[in-house]
N, C-alpha and C positions, 0 to 999 in steps of 0.2 A: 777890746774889752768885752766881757760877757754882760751878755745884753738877757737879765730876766724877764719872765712871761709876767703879762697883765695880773691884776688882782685875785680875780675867781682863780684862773690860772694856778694862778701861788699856793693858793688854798688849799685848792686839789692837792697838792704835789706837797704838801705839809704835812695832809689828813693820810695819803700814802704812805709818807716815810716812818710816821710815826707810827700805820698798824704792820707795815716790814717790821719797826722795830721789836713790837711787840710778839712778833710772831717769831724771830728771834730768840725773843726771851724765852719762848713756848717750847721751842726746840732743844732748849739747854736745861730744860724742865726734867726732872725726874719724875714728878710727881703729879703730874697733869695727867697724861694719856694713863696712869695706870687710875687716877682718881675717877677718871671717866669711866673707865674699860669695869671698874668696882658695881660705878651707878646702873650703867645699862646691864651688867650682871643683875643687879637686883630687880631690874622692873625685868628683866626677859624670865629671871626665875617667880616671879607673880603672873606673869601670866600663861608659862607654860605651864605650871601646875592644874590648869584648868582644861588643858585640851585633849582630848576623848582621841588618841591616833589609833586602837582597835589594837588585836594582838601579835600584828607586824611587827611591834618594838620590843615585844617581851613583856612575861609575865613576872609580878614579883610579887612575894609575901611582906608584909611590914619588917620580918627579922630582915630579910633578905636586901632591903631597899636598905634601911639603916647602915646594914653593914657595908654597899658599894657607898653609898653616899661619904659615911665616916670614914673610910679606907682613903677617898677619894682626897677628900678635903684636906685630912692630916697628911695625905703625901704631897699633894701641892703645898700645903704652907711650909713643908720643908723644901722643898725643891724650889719655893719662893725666895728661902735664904739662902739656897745656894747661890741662884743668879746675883743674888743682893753682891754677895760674898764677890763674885766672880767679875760684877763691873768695878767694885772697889780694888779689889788685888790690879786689874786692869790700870786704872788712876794711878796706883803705887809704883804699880813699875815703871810706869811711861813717865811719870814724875821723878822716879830715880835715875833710870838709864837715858834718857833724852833730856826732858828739860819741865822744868815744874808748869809753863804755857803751854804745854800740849794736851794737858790735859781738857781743856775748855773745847778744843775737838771732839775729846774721846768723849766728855758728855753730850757731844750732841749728835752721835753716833744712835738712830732709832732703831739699832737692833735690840739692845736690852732693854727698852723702855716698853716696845713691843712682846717680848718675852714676858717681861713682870708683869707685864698689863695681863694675858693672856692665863698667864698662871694665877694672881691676883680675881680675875673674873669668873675660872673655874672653883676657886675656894670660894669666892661668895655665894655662885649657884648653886653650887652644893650644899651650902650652908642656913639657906634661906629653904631648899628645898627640902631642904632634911625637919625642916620646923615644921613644915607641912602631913608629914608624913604621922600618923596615928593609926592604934588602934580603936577597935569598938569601944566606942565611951560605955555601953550597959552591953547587957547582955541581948538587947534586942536592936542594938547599934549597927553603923557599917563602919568597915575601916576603909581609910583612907591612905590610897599609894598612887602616885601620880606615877603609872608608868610611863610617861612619855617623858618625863623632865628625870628619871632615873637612867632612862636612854640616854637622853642629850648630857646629862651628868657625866655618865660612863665616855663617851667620845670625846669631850671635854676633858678628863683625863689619861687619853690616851695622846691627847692635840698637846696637852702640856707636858707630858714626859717626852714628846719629839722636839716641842719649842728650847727645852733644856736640853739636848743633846745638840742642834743645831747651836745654840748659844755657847757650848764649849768648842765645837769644831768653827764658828764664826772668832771667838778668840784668838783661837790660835793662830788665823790671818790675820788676826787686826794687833797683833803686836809685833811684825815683821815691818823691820824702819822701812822699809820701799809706801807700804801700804800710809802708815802713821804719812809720812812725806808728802805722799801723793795726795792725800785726804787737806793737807794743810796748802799746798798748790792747789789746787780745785779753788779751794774758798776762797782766797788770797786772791786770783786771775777773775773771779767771780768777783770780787770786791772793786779787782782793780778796771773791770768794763763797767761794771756800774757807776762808780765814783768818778772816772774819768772821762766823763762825755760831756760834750761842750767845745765851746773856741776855748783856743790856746792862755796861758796866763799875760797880762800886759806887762810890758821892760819898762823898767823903774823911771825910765823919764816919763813912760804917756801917764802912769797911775798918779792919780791925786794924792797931796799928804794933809794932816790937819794942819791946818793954820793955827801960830801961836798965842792970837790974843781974837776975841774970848778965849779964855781957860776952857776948854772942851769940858763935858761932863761925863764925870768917870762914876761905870755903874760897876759893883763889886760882888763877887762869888756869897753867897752866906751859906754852903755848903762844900763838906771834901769833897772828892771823886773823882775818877777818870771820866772825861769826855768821852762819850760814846755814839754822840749825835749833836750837827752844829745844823740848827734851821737859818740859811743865809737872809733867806728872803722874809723871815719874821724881825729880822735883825735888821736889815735896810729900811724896813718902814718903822725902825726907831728913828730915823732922821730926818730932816724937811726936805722937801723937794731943792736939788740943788746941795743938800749935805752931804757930811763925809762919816762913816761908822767908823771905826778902826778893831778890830775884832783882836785882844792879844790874848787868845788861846785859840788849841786845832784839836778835831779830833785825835785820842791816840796820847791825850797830853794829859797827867796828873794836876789837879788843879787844889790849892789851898783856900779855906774859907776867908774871905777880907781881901784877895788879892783881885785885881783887875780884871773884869771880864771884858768890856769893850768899851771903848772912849765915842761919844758923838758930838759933833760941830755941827751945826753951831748948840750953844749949849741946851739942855732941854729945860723947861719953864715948871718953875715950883710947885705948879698945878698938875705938871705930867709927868712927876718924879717919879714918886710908887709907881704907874701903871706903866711905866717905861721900865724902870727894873722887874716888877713881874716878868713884863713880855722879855725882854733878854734873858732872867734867867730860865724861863721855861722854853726859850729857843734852843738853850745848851743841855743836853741830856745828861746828867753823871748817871757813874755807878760804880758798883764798889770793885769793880772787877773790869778789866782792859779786852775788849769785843771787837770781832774782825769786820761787825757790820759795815761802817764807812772808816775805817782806821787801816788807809793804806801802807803802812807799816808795822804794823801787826804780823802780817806772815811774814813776812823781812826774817823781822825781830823773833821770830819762833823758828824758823829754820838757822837762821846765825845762831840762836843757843842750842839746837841740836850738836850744830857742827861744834861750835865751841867746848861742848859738854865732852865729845866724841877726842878732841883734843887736848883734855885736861889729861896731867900725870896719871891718877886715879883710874883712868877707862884707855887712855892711848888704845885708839880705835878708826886710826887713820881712814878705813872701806869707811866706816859710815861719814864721818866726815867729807870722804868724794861724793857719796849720795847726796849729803846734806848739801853740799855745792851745785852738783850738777839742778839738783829741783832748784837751789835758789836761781839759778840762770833763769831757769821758766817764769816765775816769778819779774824777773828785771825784765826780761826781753818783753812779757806782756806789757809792762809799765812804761818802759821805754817804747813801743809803737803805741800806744795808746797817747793821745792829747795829752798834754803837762795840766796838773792841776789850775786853776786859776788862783791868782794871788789877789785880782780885784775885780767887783764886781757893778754893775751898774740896769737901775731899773728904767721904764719909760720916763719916770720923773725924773730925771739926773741927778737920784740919790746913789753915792758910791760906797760898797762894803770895801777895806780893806782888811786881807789876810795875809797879813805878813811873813806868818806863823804856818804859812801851809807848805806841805813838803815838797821843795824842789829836787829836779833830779840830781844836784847835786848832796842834798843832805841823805837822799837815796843811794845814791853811789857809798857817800860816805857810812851811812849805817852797815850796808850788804861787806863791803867790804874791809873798812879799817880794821875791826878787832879782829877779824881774821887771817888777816894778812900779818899783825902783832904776834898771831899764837904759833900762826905754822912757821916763822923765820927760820927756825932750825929741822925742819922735816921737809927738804927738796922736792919729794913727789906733791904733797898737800898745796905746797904753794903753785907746781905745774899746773895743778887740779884746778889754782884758780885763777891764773892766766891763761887756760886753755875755756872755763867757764864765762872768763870778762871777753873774752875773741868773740866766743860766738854770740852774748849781745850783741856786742858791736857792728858784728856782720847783720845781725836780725835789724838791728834799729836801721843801719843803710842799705839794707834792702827795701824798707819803709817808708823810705826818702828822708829820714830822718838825721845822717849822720852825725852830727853837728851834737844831739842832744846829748850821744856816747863818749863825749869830752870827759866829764869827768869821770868814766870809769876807768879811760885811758891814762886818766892822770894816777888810778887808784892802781895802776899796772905797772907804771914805774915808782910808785912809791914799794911793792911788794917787791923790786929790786935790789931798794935802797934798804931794806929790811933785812933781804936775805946778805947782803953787802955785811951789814953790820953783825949779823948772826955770825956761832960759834962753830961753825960746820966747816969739814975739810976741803979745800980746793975742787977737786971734781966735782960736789953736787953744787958747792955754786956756780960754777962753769957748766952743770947741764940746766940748772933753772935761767940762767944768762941765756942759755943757744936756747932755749922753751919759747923767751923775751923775744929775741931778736926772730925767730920764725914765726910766732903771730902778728908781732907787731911792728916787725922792720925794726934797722939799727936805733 
């Protein structure tokens, strides 16, 4: 049984997850770094208007400033909507030709966010510097040209017509499926050493179950969403010392308002209703959209619809498909040597969380491979592709010491048998997907 840290301990490790989470959210932000990159545009063009750099930077006349400055500024805020233009067609295509879930990658891709910003910060400079700029108010006046912020101006638009040029050449690697793939294994193998550290989950005799009398007290959702964060240890201290939680959602899970969120025994007292529903639901994070943060099937579930996508009539696109396999292999064999999720949980008080609801490797096997092994029946290489991708789990996890855990992929090897068995295909390709069988995995 996973044995949680003390009090303060817990706290800490709460106040963490929840500014990862937030930082997260930051990432997937459009509109953050470029709203930033705007502000300090505008206080850097306030204060360089005022600095005296001598005639090192160049001299200019009022006509002559006006016209770099306006030149300037109108060419970036079109070159602003090009990039705009260009991470959207981005979204569109990786949402038609792959899978509508990849997209949530491509937004948190900071190359373009960095670009807009950039471009974004050279229009305002120019544009706050440009107010500055005057002729002699009388005839016994001085005018005013900041040549030093007419310089940084000028470099500043020559930094944003290169940011746009690198941002079409950064494109055009980042919609090659190897890249897309690779970007979504990273985070995926990322999620899954994070999420996955700890002692092993307990076997259903040692975990506690509720007791049926008292009627446990069941605290209920009052909001939709996807789970995107379960805080275990704010959920254990809904129970007395010596109580049982039973948690019936996981991250990763669509959740309805009114339904179940966690059941506690013994039951909680009319006095600690409310502030025990608060604290559970603000233990379970929603949102309106399905996040790889702790949703160890999330990258599963996004390369399976690549591959899927890659398999439909419409695209028959069997090469990406083998890509789409081969990364998801990365994916299993990190999860597969990585500790199994815990299913229950216990603090220094012999308060116990139960998580019923969390992914074992077998519902993991079953996600990676069932609908895929359904789509390729009738395309003999696709399915070698993926008895030759479950082998080398297999091999990963018992080089691990692990072997035992790779059961159910091995069962998910001869069910692609029984598949190709039943499929419309002529004698020879099932007799080479059979001898495929039979050499990874013995008769």
């Amino acid at each position: 049984m996973e044995v949680l840290p003390n009090e303060r301990m817990s706290r800490v490790r709460s106040v963490s997850r929840r500014l990862q989470a937030a930082a997260e959210t930051l990432r997937a932000n459009f509109f953050f770094l470029p709203a930033v990159a705007v502000v300090a545009a505008f206080v850097a063009a306030r204060i360089a208007v005022g600095v005296e750099a001598g005639t090192w930077v160049g001299e200019s006349t009022v006509d002559n400033a006006r016209a770099v400055l306006s030149t300037v500024a109108a060419a970036t805020i079109t070159f602003a909507s090009i990039s705009f233009s260009v991470s959207l067609l981005i979204m569109q295509l990786g949402s038609q030709q792959f899978s509508p879930r990849v997209i949530h990658g491509l937004t948190r891709d900071p190359f373009h966010r960095r670009v807009i910003a950039v471009v974004l910060a050279t229009f305002t400079f120019c544009l706050v510097t440009l107010q500055r700029v005057r002729g002699p108010l009388s005839d016994g006046g001085n005018e005013v040209v900041p040549d030093f912020s007419v310089a940084v101006g000028l470099l500043l638009g020559l930094l944003a017509v290169l940011a746009i040029v690198a941002a079409i050449h950064h494109t055009s690697q980042q919609m090659d499926v190897s890249v897309i793939l690779g970007r979504i294994v990273d985070e995926a193998v990322r999620t899954s050493s994070a999420s996955h550290a700890g002692p092993s989950a307990l076997s259903t005799r040692e975990a506690p179950t509720l007791p049926d009398h008292p009627a446990p007290t069941v605290i209920r959702f009052a909001a939709d969403g996807w789970v995107r964060q379960v805080d275990r240890v704010a959920l254990l201290a809904l129970g007395e010392p010596g109580g049982v939680v039973e948690l019936d959602t996981d991250t990763g899970r669509y959740v309805i308002a009114g339904t179940a969120l966690c059941r506690v025994s013994p039951p909680v007292g009319r006095d600690r209703l409310d502030g025990a529903a608060r604290a559970a639901r603000a233990a379970v994070r929603l949102g309106p959209t399905r996040t790889m943060g702790e949703d160890s099937g999330y990258g599963v579930r996004q390369l399976v619809d690549v591959a899927l996508r890659a398999l439909s009539p419409g695209v028959n696109d069997p090469t990406t498909a083998q890509d789409a396999i081969f990364h998801l292999g990365t994916v299993l064999a990190a999860r597969f040597t990585a500790p199994a999720i815990p299913t229950a949980h216990r603090d220094d008080e012999g308060r116990h969380l139960l998580a019923p609801h969390s992914m074992t490797d077998v519902d993991l096997a079953e996600l990676a491979v069932s609908e895929l092994r359904a789509a390729a029946a009738d395309q003999p290489m696709v399915c070698i592709y993926l008895l030759e991708m479950i082998a080398g789990v297999i091999d990963a996890a018992g080089a691990s010491g692990d072997a035992h855990r790779a059961r159910p992929l091995l069962a998910q090897a001869h069910l692609v048998l029984e598949h190709v068995d039943a499929a419309d295909i002529v004698e020879p390709d099932r007799h080479r997907v059979r001898h495929a069988h039979a050499k990874l995995f013995g008769a």
